[in-house]
C-alpha positions, 0 to 999 in steps of 0.5 A, a space after each residue: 420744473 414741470 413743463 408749463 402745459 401739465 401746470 395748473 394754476 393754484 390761487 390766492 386771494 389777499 389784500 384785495 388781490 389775486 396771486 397765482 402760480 403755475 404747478 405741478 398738481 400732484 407735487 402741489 397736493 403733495 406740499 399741501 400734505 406735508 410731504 418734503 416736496 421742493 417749491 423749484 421742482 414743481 412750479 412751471 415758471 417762477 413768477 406769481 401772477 395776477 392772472 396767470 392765462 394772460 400771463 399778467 404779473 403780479 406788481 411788486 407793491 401787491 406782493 410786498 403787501 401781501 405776503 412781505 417779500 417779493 422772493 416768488 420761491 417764497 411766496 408760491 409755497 404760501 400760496 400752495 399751502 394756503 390757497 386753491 389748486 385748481 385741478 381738472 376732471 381727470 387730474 382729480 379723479 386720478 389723484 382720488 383712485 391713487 388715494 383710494 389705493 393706497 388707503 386700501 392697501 394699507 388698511 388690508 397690510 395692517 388690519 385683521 377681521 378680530 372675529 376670526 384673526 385673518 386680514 380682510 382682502 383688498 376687494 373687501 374692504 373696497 367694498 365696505 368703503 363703497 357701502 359706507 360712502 366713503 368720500 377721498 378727499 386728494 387735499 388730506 393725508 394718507 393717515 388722516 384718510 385711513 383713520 377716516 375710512 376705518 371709523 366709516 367701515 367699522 359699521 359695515 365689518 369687523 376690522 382694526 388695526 393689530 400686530 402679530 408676533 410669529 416665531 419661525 424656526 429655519 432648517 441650517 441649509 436654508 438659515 444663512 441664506 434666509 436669514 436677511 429677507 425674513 429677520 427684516 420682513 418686520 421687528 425682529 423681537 429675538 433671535 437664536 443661532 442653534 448649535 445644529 446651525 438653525 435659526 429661530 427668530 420672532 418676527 412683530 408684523 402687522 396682522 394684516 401680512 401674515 399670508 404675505 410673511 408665511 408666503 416669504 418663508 414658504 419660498 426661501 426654506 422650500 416648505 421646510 420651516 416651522 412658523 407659530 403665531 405667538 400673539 393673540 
C-alpha cells in the first residue's frame, strides 16, 4: 500500500453520488494505461468514501446501487479507470516530463532521418516536439503518445520508424566471448560458426541503435570485427 500522505484522491460520480479513493498517483495512471498494476499495492487505505478529506464513508446502499457490490477491492479499480485522479502541481508535471522522456528515447531508439539512413539525436527531436506543440497527455499510453508525437513531428523532420539488418563477422579470439551480448542486442536473423573459429551473424535491430550496436561490437572485439549494413 502506499503511505496515506503520497495518496491522492481519484473520484467518481454515479447514481447522484460521489465515491473516492485514496492512491497512488503514479500506480493509478499506470492502471488507467493497462499496465498489470494490483489494486492492493496502490490504494492507501481500502475503504471508498464519500469524501475522503473528511474521511466520510460511502454507505453501503450507495455502494450496492452504484457499482453492485460493496468489495472496495473491486470498486477502486472501476473508479481509477472510469473516474478523475486528481493529481497536484507537481505530481503532474513530473508524471509529463518522465512521459516526455521515454517517448523521446523511444522514438530516437527506433527511428531514423529516411533522407540520410541515421537516427536523429535525442535533443532533435525534443526540439521538433517543442516546434510542434506537442501536448503529453500522463492518462494516455506510451504507444498512443508516440504515435502522436511522430504524426506532429513528421512536418518539422524527416523521420519514421525502420529496421536494419547488420552482418557482423567476429575474429575466433573474441567469438565465444561475444557471442551472447551481440546475437541478443536484437533478432538474430542467422548465424554461422566458421571452420577458423569466427563467427558471422545478421542482427535485425531498430534503425534508430546503429551507434549504439556498432558501439557494442566496437568494445567486445577491441575494433577488430567486420559490421555491413545489409537492409536499405
Amino acid at each position: 500500500m502506499v503511505k496515506l500522505d503520497e495518496a491522492v484522491p481519484a473520484r467518481l460520480k454515479s447514481h447522484g453520488a460521489v465515491f473516492e479513493v485514496l492512491v497512488d498517483p503514479d500506480g493509478a495512471l499506470a492502471m488507467r494505461r493497462g499496465e498489470d498494476v494490483r489494486i492492493e499495492d496502490i490504494l492507501a487505505v481500502e475503504d471508498v468514501f464519500e469524501n475522503a478529506s473528511r474521511g466520510d464513508r460511502s454507505a453501503e446502499e450507495d455502494l450496492l446501487k452504484a457499482f453492485g457490490t460493496t468489495d472496495p477491492l473491486a470498486i477502486a479499480e472501476i473508479i481509477i479507470k472510469k473516474g478523475e485522479i486528481s493529481l497536484t502541481a507537481e505530481q503532474r508535471r513530473r508524471v509529463i516530463e518522465s512521459k516526455k522522456r521515454q517517448v523521446i528515447e523511444l522514438i530516437a531508439r527506433n527511428a531514423i532521418n529516411p533522407q540520410t539512413r541515421t537516427p536523429h539525436p535525442p535533443s532533435r527531436i525534443e526540439q521538433a516536439m517543442a516546434e510542434a506543440k506537442v501536448h503529453i497527455d500522463p492518462t494516455k499510453s506510451l504507444e498512443e503518445l508516440v504515435a502522436i508525437t511522430m504524426k506532429a513531428i513528421r512536418p518539422i523532420i524527416p523521420i519514421r520508424f525502420e529496421e536494419v539488418e547488420v552482418a557482423v563477422k567476429v575474429p575466433a579470439s573474441y567469438a565465444a566471448k561475444s557471442y551472447g551480448e551481440i546475437s541478443t542486442f536484437g533478432k538474430l536473423v542467422r548465424e554461422a560458426w566458421q571452420n577458423d573459429g569466427s563467427w558471422i551473424g545478421v542482427i535485425r535491430i531498430p534503425a534508430g541503435m546503429q551507434t549504439e550496436f556498432y558501439s557494442l561490437v566496437n568494445r567486445l572485439t577491441k575494433g577488430d570485427a567486420e559490421t555491413k549494413l545489409l537492409k536499405h
